[in-house]
Backbone bond lengths (Angstrom), bond angles and torsions (degrees), N, CA, C in turn:
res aa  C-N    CA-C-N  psi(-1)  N-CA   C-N-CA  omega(-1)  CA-C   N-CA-C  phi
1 X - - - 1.453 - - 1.533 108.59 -
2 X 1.319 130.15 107.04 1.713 128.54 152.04 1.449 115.44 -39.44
3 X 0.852 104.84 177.56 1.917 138.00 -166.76 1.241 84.18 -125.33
4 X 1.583 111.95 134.75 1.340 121.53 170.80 2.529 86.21 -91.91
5 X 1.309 69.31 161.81 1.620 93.88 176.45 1.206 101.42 -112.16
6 X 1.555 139.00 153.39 1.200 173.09 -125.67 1.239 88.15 -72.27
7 X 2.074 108.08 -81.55 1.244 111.40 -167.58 1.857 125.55 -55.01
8 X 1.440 99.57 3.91 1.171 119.34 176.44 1.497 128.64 -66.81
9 X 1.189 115.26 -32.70 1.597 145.24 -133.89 2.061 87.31 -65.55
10 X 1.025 142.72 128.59 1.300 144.94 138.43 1.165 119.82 -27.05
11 X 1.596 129.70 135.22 1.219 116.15 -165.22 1.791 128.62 -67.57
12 X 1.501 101.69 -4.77 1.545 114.94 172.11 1.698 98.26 -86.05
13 X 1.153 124.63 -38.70 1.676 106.52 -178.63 1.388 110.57 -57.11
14 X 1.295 115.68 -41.13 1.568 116.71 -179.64 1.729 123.01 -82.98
15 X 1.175 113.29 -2.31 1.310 126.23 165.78 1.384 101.76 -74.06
16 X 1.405 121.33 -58.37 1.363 123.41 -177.00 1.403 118.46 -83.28
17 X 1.236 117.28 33.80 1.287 121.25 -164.55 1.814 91.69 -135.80
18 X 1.177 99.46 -41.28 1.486 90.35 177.88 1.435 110.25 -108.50
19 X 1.417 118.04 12.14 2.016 120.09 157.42 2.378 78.03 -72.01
20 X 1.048 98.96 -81.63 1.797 106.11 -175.31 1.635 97.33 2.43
21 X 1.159 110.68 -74.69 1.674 127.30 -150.56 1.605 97.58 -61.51
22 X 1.177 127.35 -55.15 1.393 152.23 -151.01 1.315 97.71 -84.50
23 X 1.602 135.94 -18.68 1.596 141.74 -166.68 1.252 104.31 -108.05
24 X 1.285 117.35 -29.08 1.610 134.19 -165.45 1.589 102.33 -44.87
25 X 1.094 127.29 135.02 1.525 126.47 164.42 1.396 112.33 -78.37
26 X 1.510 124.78 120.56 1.472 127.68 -170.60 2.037 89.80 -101.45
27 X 1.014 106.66 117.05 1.566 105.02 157.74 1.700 125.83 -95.76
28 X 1.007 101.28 133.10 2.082 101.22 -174.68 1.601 96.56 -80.94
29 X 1.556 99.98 -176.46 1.373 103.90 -174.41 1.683 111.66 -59.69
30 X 1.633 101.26 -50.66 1.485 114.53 -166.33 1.368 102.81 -52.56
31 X 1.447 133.11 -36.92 1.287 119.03 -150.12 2.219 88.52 -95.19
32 X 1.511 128.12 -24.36 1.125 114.52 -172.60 1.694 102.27 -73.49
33 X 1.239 126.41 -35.32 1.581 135.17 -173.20 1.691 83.88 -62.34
34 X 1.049 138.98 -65.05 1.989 134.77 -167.89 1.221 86.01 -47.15
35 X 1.636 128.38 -79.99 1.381 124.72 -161.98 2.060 116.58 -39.42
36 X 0.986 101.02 -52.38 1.369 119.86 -174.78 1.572 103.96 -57.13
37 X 1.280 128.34 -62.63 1.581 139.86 156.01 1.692 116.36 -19.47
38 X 1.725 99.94 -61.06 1.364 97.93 174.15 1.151 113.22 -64.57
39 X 1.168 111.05 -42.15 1.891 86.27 -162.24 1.831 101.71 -69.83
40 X 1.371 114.35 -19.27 1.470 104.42 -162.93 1.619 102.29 -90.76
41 X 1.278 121.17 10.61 1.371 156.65 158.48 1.396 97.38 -68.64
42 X 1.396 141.20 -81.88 1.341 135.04 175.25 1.614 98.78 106.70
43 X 1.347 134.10 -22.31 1.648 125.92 158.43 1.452 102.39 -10.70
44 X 1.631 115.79 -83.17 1.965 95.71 -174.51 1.768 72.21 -124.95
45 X 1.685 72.45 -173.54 1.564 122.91 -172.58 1.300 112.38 -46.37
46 X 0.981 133.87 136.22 1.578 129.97 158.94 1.891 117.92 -40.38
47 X 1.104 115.05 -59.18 1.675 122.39 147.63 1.437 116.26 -6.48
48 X 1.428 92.31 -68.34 2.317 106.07 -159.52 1.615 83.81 -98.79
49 X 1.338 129.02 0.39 1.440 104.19 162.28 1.478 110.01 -74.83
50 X 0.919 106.21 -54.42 2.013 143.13 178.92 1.231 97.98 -33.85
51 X 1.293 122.42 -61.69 1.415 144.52 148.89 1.588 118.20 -9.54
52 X 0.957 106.93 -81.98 1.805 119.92 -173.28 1.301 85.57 -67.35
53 X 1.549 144.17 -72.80 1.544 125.65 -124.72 1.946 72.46 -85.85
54 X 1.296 149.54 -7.85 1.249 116.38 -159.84 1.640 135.37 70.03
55 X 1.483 105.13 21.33 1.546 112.75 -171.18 2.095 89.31 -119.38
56 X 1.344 111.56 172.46 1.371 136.92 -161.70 1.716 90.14 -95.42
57 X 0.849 121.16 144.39 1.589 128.15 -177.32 2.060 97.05 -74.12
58 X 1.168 120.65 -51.79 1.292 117.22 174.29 1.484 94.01 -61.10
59 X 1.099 148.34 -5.48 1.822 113.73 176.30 1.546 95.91 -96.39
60 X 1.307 128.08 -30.52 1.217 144.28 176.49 1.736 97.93 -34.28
């Protein structure tokens, strides 16, 4: 069996591929400097910060 390649994708992989792109949360500068503050704030955890804004603790 091959691996389809990119330009391959069925037209439902690429439907859901560009809902993906289009859902993505874009953060501006102002709002990553707040995020960054809190946690170095220490109120909660790095975790339940991660938590509320909805981002991955490694992008944190």
């Amino acid at each position: 069996m091959r691996q389809k390649r990119k330009s391959e994708q069925s037209p439902s992989e690429r439907v859901v591929r560009n809902i993906q792109r289009k859902t993505r949360k874009q953060y501006g500068a102002e709002e990553k400097i707040r995020i960054v503050l809190d946690g170095l704030r220490g109120e909660d955890s790095i975790a339940e910060l991660c938590r509320q804004e909805g981002i991955s603790q490694g992008l944190y």
